[in-house]
TORVO-310872 format. One record per residue: x, y, z of N, C-alpha, C, O, CB in turn. Coordinates in steps of 0.001 Angstrom, whole numbers. Glycine has a CB too. Example, Ala and Ser with C-alpha at 12.3 -4.5 7.8 and 13.67 -1.06 7.14 Angstrom:
2
13190|-5690|7800|12300|-4500|7800|13200|-3300|7800|14236|-3319|8465|11308|-4473|9046
12850|-2250|7080|13670|-1060|7140|12900|30|7870|13409|1138|8039|14084|-598|5725
This chain:
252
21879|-5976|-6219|20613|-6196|-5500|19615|-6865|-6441|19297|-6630|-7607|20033|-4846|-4948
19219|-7795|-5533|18131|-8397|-6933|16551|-7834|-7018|16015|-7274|-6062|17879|-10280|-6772
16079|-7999|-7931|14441|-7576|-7864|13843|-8607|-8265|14584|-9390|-8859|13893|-6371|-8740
12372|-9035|-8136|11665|-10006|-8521|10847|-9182|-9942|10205|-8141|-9801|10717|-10602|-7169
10972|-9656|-10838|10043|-9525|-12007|8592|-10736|-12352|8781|-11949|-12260|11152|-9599|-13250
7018|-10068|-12794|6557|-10949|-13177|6951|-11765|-14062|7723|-10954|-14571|5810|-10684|-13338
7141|-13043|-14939|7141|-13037|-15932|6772|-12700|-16879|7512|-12851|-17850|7148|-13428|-15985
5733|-12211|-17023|4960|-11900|-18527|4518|-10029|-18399|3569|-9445|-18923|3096|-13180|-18688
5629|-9468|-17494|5980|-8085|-17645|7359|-7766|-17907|8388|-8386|-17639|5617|-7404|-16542
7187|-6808|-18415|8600|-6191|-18678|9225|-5401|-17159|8471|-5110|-16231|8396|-4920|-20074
10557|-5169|-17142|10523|-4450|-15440|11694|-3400|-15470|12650|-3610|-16217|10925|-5770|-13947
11647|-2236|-14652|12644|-1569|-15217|12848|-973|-13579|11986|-898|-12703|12267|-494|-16690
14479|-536|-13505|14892|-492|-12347|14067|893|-11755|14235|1262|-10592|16493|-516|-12365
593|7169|-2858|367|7654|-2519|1229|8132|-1860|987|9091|-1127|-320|7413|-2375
1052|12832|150|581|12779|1407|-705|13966|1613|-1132|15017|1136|1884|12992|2376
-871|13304|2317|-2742|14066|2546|-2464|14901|3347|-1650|14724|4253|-4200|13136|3277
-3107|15971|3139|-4066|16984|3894|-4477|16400|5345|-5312|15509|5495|-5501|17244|2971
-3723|17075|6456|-4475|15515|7406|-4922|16641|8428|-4221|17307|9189|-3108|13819|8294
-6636|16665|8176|-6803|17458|9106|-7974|16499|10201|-9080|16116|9820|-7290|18954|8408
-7370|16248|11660|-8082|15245|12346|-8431|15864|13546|-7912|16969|13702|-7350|13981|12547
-9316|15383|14629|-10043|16536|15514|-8788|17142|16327|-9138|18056|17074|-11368|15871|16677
-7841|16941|16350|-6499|17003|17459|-5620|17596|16583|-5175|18659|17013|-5797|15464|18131
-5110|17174|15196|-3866|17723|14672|-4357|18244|13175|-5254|17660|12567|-2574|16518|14648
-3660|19421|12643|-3427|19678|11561|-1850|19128|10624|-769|19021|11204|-3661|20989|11763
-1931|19006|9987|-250|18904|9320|107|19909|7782|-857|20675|7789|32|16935|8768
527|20091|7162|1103|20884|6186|79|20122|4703|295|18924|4519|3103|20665|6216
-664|20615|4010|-1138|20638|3005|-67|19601|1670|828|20130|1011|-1360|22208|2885
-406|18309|1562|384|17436|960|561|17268|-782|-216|17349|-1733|-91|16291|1547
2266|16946|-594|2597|17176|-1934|2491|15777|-2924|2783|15596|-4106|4067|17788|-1903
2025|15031|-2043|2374|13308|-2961|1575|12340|-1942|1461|12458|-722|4544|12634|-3035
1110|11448|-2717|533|9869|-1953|1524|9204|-2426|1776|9300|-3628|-1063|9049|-2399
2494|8185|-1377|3094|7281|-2221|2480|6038|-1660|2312|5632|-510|4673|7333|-2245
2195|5558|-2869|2227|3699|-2593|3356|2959|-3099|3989|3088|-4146|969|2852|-3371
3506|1951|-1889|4892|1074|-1775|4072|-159|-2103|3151|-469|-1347|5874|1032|-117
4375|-968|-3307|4111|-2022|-3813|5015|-3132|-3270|6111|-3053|-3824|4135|-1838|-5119
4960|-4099|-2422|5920|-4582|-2163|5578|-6100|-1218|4438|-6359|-832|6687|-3455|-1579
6755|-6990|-952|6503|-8516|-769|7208|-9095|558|8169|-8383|847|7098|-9339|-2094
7132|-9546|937|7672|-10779|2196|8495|-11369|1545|9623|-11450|2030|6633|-11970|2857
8198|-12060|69|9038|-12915|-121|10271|-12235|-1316|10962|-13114|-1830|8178|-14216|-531
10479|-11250|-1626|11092|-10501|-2144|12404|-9682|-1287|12273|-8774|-466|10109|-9817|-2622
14135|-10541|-1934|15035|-9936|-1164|15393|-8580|-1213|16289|-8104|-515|15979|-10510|-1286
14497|-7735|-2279|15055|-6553|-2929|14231|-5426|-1985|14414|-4209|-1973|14741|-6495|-4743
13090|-6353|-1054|12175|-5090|-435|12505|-4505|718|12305|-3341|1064|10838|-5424|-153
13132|-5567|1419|13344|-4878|3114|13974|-3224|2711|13319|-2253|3089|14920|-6054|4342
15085|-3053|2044|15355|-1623|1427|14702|-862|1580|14971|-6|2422|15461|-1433|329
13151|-788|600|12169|-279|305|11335|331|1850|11033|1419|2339|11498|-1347|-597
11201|-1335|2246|10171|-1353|3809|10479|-3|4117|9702|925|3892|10652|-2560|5338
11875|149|4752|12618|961|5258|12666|1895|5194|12676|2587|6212|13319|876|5198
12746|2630|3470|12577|3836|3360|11004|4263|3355|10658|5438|3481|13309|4189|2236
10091|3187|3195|8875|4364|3275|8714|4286|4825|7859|5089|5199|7205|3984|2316
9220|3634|5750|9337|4159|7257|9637|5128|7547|9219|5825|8472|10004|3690|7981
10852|5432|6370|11398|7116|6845|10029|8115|5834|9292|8878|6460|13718|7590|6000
9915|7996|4710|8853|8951|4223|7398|8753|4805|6556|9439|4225|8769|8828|2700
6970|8031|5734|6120|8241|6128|6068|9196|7926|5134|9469|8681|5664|6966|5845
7292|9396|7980|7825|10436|8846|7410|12024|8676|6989|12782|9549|9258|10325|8685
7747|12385|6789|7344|13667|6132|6143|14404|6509|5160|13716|6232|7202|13448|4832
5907|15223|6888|4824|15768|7178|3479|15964|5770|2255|16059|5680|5415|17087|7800
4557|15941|4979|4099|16686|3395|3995|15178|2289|3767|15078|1083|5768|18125|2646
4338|13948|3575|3801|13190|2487|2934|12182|2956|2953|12058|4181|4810|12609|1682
1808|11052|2036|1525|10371|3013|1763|9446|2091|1409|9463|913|342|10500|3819
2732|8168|2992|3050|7056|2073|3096|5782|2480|3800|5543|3461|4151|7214|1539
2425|4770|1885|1393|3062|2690|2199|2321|1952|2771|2451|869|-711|2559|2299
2135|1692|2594|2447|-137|2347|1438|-718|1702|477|-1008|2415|2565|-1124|3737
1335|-1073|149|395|-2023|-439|1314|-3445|-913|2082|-3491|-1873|-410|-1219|-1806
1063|-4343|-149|1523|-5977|-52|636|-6198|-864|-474|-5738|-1130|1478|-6954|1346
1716|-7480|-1454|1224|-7940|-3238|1112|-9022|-2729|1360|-9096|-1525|2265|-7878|-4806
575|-10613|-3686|687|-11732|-3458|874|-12419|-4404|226|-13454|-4558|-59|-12083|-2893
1860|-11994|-5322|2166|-12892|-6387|3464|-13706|-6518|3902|-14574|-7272|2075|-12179|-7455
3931|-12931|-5287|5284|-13893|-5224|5106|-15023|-4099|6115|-15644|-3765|6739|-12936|-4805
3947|-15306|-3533|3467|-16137|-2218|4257|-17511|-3126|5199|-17983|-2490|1274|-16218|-1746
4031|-18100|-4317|4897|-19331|-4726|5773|-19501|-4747|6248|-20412|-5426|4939|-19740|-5489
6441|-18737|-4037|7740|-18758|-4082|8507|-19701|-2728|9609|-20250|-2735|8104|-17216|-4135
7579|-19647|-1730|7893|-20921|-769|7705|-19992|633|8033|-20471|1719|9734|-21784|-1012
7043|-18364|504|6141|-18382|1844|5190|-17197|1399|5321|-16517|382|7063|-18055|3480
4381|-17108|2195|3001|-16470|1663|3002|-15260|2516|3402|-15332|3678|1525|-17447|1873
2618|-14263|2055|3074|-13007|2640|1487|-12404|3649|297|-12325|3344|3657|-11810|1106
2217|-12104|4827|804|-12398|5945|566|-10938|5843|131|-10388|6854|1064|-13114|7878
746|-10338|4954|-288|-8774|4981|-983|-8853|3117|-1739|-8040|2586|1198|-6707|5324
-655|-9540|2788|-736|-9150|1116|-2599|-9601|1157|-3161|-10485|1804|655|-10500|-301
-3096|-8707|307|-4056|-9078|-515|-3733|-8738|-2231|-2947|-8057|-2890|-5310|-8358|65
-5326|-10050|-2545|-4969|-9642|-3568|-5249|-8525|-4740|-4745|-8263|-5832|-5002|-10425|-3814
-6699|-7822|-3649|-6495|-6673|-4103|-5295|-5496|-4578|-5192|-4676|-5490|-7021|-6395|-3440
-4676|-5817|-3699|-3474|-4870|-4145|-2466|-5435|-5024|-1585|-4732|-5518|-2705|-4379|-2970
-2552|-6492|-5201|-1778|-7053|-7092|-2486|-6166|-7817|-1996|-5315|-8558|-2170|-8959|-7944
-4044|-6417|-7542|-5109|-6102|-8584|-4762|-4613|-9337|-4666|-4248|-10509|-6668|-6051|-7781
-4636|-3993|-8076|-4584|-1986|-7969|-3103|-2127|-8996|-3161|-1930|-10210|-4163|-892|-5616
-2076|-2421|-8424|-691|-2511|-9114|-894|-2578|-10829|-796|-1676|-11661|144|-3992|-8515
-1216|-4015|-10989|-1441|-4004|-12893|-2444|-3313|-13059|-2678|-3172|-14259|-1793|-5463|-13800
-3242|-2746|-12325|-4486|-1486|-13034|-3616|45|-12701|-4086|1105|-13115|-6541|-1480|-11869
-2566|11|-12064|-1955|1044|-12339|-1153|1154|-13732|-1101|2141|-14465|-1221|1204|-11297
-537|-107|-13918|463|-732|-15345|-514|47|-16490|-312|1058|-17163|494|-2990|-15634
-1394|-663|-16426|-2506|-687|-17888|-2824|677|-18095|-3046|1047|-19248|-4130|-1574|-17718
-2890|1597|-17019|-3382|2775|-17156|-2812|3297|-17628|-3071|4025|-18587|-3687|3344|-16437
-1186|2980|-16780|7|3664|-18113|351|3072|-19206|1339|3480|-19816|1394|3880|-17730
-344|2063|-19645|39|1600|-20921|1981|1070|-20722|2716|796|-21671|-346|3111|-22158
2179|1068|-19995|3690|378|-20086|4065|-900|-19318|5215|-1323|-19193|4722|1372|-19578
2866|-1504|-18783|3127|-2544|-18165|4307|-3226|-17624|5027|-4179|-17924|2720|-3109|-18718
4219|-2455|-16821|5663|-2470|-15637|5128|-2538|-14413|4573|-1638|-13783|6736|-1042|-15565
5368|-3906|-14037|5024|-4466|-12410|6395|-4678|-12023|7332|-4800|-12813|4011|-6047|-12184
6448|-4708|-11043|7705|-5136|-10300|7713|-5123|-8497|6762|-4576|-7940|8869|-4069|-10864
8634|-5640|-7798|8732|-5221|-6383|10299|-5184|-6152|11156|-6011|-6463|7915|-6283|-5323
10401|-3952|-5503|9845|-2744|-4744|9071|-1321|-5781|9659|-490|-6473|11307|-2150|-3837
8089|-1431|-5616|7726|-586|-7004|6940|612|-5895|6410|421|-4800|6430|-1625|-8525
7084|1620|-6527|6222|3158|-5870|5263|3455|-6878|5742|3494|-8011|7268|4746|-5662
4189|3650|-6796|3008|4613|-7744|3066|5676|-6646|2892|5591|-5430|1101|3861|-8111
3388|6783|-7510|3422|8565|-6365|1573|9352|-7447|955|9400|-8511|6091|10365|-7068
1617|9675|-6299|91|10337|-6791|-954|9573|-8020|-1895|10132|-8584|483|11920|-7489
-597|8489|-8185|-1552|7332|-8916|-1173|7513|-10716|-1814|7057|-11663|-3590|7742|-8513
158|8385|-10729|386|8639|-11924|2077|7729|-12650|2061|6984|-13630|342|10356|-11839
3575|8152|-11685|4233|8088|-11918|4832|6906|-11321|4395|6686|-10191|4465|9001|-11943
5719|6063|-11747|6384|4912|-10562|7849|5087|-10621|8371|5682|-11563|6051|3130|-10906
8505|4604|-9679|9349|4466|-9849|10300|3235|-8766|9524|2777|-7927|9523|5681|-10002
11677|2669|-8633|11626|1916|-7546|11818|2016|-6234|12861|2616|-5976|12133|1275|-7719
11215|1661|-5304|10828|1859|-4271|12064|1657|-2750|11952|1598|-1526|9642|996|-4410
12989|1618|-3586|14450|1920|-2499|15513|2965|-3097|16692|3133|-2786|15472|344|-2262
14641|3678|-4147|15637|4872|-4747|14790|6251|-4286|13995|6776|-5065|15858|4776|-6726
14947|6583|-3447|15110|8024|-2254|14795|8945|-3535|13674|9450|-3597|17089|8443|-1236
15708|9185|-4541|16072|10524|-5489|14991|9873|-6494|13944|10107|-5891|18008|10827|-6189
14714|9342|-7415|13847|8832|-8358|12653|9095|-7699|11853|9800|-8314|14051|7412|-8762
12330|8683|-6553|10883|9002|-5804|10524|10365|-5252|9402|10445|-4753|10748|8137|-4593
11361|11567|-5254|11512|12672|-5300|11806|12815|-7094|11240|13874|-7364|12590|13072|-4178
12119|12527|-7775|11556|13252|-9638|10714|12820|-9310|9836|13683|-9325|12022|12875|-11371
10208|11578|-8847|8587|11398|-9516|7747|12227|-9236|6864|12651|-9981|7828|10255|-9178
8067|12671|-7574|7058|13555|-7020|6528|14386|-7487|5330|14628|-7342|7280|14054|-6237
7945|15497|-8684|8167|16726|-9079|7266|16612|-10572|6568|17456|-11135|9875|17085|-9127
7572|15330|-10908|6903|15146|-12290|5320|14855|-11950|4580|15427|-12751|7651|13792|-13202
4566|14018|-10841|3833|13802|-10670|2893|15210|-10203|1671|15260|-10064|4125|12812|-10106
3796|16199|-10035|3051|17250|-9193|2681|18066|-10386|1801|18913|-10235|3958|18104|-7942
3328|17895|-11727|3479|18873|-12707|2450|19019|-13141|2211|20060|-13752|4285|18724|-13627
1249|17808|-12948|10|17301|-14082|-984|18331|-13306|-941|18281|-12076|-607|15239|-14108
-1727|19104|-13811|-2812|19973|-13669|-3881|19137|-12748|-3950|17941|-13032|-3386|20425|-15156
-4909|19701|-11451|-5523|18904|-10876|-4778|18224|-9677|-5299|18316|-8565|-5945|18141|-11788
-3329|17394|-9856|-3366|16366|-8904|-2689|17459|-7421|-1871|18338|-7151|-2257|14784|-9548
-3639|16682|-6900|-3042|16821|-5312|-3898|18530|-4880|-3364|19243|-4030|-694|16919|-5309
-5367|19039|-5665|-5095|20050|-5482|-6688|20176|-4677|-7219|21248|-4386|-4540|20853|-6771
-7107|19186|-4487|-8073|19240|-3555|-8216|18967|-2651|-8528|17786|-2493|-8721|18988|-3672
-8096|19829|-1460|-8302|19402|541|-9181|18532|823|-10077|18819|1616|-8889|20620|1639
-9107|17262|221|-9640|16726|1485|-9176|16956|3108|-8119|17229|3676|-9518|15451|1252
-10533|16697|3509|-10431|16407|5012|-10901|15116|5837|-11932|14582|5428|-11111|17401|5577
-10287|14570|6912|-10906|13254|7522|-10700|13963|9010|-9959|14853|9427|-9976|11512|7160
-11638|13192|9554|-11751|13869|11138|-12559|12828|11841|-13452|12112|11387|-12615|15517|11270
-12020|12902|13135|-12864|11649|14022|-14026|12351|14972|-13645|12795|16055|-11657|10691|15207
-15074|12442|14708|-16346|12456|15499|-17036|12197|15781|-17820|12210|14832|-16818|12713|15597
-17852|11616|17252|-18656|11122|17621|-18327|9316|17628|-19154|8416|17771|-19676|11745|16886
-17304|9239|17487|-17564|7685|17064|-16639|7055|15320|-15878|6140|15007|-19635|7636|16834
-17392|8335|14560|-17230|8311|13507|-16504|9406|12583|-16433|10635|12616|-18215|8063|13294
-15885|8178|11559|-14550|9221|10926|-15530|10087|9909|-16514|9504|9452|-12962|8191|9846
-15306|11340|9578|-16213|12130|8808|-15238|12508|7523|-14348|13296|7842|-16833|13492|9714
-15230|12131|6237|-14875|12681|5319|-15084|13846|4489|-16257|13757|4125|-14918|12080|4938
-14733|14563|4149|-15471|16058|3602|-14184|15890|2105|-13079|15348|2139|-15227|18053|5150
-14729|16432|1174|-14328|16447|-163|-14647|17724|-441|-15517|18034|372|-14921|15451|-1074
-14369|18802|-1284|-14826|20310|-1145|-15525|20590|-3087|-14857|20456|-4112|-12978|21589|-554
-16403|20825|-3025|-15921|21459|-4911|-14755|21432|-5260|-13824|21983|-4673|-16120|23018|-5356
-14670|20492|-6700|-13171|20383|-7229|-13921|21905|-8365|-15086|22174|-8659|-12455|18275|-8198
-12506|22633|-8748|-12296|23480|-9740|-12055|23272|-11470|-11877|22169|-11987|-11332|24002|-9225
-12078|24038|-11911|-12348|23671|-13736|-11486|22824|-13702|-10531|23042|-12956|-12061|24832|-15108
-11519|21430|-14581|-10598|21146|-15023|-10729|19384|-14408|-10610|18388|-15123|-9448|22234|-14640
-10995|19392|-12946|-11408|18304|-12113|-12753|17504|-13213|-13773|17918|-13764|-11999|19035|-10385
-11925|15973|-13098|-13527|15078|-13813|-14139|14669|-12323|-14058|15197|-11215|-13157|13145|-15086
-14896|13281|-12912|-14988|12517|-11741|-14131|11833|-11120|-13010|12202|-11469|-15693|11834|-11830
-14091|10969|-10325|-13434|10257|-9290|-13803|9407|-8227|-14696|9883|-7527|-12933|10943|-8798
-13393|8297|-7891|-14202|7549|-7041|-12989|7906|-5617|-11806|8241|-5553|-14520|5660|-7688
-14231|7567|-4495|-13616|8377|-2670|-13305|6947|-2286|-13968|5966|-2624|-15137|9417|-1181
-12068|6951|-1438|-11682|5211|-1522|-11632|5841|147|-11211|6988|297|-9829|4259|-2664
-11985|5206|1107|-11178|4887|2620|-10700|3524|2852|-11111|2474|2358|-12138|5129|3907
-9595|3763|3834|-8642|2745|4014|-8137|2643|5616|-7726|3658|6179|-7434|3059|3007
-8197|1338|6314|-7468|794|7414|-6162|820|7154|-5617|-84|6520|-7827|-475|7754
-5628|1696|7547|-3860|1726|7873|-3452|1261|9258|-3688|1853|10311|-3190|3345|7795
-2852|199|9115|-1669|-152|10855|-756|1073|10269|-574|1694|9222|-366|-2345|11128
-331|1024|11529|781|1979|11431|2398|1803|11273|3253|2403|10621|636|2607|12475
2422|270|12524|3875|-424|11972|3712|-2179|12044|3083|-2461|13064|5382|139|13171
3941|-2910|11578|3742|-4132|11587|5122|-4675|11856|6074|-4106|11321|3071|-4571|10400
5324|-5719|12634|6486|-5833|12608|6433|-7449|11906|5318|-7898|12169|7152|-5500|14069
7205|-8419|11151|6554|-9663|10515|8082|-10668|10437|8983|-10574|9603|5674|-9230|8706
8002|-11386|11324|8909|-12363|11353|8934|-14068|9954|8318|-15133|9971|8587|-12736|13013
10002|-13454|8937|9575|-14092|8306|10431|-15670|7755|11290|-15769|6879|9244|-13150|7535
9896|-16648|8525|10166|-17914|8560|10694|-18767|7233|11219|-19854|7478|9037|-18390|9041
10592|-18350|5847|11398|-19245|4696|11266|-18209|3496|10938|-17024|3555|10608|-20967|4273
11564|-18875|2543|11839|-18288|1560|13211|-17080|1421|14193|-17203|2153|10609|-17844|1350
13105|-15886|349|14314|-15382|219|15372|-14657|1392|16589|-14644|1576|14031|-14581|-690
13674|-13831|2335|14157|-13577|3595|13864|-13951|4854|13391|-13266|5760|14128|-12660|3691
14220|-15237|4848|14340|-16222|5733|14920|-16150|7082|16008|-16701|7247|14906|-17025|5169
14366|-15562|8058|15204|-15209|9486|15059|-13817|9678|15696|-13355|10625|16878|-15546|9484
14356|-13017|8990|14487|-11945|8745|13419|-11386|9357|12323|-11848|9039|14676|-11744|7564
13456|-10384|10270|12084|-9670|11352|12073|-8194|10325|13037|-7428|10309|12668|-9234|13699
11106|-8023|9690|11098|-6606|8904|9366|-6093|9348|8268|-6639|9453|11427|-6874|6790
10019|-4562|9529|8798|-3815|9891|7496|-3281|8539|7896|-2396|7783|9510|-2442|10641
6874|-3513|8435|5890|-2826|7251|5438|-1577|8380|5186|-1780|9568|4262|-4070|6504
5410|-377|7751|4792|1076|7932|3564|1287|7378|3702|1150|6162|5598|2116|7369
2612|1509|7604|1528|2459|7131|1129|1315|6086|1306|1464|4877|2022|4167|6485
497|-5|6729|411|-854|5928|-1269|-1347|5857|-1892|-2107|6599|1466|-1850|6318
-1779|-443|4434|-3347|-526|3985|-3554|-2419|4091|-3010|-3378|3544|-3626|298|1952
-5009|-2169|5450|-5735|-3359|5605|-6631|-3695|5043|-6761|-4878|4730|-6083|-3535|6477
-7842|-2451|4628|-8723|-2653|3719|-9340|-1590|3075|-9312|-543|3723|-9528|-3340|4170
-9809|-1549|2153|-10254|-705|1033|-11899|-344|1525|-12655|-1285|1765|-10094|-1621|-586
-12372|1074|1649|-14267|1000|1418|-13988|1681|327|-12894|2214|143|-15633|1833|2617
-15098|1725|-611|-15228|2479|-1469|-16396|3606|-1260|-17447|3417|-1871|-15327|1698|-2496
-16268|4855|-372|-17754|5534|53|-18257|6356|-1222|-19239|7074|-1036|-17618|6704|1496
-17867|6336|-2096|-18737|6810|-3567|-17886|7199|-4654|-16689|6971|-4832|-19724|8149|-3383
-19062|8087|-5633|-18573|8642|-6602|-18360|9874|-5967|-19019|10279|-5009|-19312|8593|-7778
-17005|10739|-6759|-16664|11946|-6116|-17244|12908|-8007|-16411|12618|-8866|-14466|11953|-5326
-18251|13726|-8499|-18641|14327|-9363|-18183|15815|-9507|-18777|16563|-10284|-19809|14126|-9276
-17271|16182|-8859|-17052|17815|-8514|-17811|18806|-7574|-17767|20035|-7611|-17213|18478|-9674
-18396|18140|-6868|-19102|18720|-6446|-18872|18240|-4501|-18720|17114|-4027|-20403|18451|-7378
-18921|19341|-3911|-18989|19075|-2370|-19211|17865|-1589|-20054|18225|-767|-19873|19747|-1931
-18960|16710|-1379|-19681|16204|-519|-19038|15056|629|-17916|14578|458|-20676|15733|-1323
-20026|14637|1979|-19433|14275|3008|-19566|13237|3212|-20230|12992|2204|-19604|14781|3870
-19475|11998|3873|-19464|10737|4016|-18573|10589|5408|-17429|10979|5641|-18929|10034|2690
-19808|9668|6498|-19038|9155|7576|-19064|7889|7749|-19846|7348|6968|-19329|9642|8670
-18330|6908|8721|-18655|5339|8683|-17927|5489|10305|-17554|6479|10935|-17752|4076|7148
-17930|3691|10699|-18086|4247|12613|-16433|3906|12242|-15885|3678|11164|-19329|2937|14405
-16073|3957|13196|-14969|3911|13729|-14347|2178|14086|-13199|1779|13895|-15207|4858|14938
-15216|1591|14501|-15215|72|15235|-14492|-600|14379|-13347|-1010|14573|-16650|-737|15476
-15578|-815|12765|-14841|-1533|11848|-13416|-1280|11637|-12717|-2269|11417|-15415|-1407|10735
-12762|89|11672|-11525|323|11482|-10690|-287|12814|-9984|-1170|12327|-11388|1839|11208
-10533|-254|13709|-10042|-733|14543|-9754|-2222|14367|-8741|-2841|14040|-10691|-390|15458
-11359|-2689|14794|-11685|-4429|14086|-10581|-4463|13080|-10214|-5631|12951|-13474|-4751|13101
-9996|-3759|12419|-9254|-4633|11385|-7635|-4162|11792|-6677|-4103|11021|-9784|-4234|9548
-7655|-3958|12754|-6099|-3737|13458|-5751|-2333|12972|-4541|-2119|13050|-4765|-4955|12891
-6387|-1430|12548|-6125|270|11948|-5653|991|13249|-6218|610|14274|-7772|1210|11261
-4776|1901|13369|-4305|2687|14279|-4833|4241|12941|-5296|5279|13414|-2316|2206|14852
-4702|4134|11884|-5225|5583|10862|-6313|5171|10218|-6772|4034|10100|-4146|6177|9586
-6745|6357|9748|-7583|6126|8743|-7311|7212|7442|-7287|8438|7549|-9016|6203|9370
-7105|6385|6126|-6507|7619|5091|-8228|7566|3599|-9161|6763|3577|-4132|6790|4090
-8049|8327|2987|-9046|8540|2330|-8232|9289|982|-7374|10170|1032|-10172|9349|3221
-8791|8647|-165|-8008|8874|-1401|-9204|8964|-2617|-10076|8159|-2943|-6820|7536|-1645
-8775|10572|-3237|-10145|11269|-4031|-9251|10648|-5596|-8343|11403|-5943|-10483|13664|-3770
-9397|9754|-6232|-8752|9554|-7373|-9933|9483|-8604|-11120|9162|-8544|-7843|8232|-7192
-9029|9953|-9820|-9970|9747|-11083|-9632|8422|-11692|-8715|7670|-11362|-9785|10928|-12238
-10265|8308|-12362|-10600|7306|-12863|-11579|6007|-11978|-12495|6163|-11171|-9367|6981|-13308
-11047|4913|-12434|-12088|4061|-11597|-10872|2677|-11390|-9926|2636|-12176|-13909|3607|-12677
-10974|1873|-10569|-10689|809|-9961|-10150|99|-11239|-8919|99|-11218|-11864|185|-9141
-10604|-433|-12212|-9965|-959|-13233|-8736|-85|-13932|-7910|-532|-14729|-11001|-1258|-14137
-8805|957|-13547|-8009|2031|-14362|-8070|2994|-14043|-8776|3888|-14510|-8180|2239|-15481
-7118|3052|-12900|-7037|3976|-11942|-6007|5709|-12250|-4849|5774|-12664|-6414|2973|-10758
-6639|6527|-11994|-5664|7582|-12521|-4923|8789|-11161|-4727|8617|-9958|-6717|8529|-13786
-4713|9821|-11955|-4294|10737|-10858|-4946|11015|-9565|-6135|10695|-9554|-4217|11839|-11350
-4478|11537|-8442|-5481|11649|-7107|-5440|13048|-7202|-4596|13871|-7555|-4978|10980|-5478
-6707|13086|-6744|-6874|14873|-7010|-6569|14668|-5187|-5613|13972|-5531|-9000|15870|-7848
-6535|14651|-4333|-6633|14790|-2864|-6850|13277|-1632|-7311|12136|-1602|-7967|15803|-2799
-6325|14031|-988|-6088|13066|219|-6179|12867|1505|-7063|13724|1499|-5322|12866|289
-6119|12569|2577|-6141|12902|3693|-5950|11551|4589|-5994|10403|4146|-7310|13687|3861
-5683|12010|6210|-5110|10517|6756|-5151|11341|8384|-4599|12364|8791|-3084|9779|5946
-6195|10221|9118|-5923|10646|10603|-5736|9554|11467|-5649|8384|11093|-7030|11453|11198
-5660|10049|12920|-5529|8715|13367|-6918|8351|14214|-7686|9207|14651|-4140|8580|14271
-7110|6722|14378|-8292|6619|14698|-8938|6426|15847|-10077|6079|16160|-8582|5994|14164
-7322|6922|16772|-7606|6631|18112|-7514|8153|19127|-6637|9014|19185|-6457|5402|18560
-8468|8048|19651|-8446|9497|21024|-7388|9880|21181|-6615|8997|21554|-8833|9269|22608
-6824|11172|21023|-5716|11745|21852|-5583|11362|23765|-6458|10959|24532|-5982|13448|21580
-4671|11572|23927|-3703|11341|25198|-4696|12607|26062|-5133|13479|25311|-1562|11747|24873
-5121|12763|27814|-5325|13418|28088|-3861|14207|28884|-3832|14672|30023|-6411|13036|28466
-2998|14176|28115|-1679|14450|29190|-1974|15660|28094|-1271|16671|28085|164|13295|29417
C-alpha cells in the first residue's frame, strides 16, 4: 500500500461527552483526527475506518482534509488549509516531525496511521495514560436557536486551553475525477468545515453560545467543541470534548 510523504518530513508507518437537548451518549475516551487527502491512494482505507469509529459511542472521530497534495493533478474539494496548518503544529509539538496521509492525532497527543484499527486503539490507551486528558465534561446543547457550550472547573493539575467549535457534515460523499484515485466515489465522515475559536478556557467554569444558522450555512449536520491546551501554533492534549447534532429531533 502506498502512502504519500512530505518531502522535507520524515514519515513512519480527536470522543466527546455528547450531551445535546435530545440525546446523552457514554462519557468519551478519545478525539480522533483523521488527517487525510483526495488525492492520496493510501486514504480511501483510512476514509473507511473512521466511518466505522465514528459509529463508537465512546469515541468522537472527524475528518481533517489536508491540501498539500492538491499538486498532484486534483485539488481536494473539502481540504483547507487550515488543517495542513493544525497537522505540522501537531508535528512540532511533538518535536518529531512526522506528517504523513493517512495520519490520526488521538486526543491531540499521540499519532498513529490512520488505516491501522490496532495502533489507533494503543494510541488511545497511551493517549489516555497522560494525567488531565479527556477528563473534563464538556457539554454542547442546542437551545433556542443556539448551540450552548458549558466547560465546568478543570481540577489540579489542568493549565489553560483555548475552546475551539467546529461545523461537522456528517457524510460527504466526493466523486473524484483524476489523479491517484481517479474514478473513485469515496465517502468522508464527520468531515470538520470550519473552526470558531469561542475563547480562552483558564480553569475555571465557563459558557459560550453562537446561533445555529452559521453552522448549517456551512453544510454542518453536528456541532463538536474541543477544550485543548496549548494554543493553535502548538497545540497539545484535549482536556474535553463534546459533539451534537444541529438539527431538531424527529417528532415521531
Amino acid at each position: 500500500m502506498k502512502r504519500h510523504h512530505l518531502p522535507y518530513f520524515a514519515a513512519i508507518a480527536g470522543v466527546w461527552l455528547v450531551t445535546a437537548a435530545t440525546s446523552v451518549y457514554a462519557e468519551p475516551r478519545a478525539v480522533v483526527e483523521l488527517f487525510t487527502s483526495q488525492g492520496c491512494s493510501s486514504c480511501p482505507a483510512a476514509d473507511k475506518l473512521l466511518g466505522e469509529l465514528a459509529k463508537d459511542p465512546s469515541l468522537v472521530a472527524v475528518s481533517v482534509p489536508i491540501d498539500y497534495w492538491d499538486y498532484l493533478g486534483w485539488k481536494d474539494t473539502l481540504a483547507r488549509p487550515r488543517h495542513s496548518a493544525r497537522q505540522r503544529a501537531y508535528a512540532r509539538a511533538r518535536g518529531d516531525r512526522q506528517v504523513y496521509t493517512p495520519q490520526v492525532v488521538i486526543n491531540g497527543a499521540v499519532h498513529a496511521l490512520g488505516s491501522d484499527k490496532a495502533a489507533i486503539e494503543r494510541a488511545i490507551a497511551l493517549s489516555s495514560s497522560k494525567a488531565g486528558t479527556m477528563s473534563v465534561p464538556v457539554t454542547i446543547s442546542v437551545v433556542g436557536g443556539k448551540l450552548v457550550v458549558n466547560v465546568p472547573s478543570g481540577k489540579d493539575g489542568h493549565g489553560t486551553g483555548e475552546v475551539w467549535l467546529c461545523a461537522v457534515a456528517r457524510a460527504v460523499p466526493v466523486r473524484i475525477a483524476r489523479g491517484e484515485n481517479r474514478g473513485r466515489t469515496v465517502i468522508y465522515h464527520n468531515v470538520v468545515r470550519r473552526w470558531t475559536k469561542l475563547g480562552e478556557w483558564k480553569g475555571k467554569a465557563a459558557t459560550w453560545s453562537v446561533p445555529v444558522a452559521g453552522f448549517k450555512a456551512a453544510g454542518a449536520d453536528e456541532a463538536a467543541v474541543i477544550v485543548q491546551s496549548g494554543a493553535t501554533d502548538k497545540p497539545g492534549a484535549i482536556y474535553g470534548a463534546a459533539m451534537a447534532s444541529i438539527h431538531k429531533p424527529s417528532s415521531k
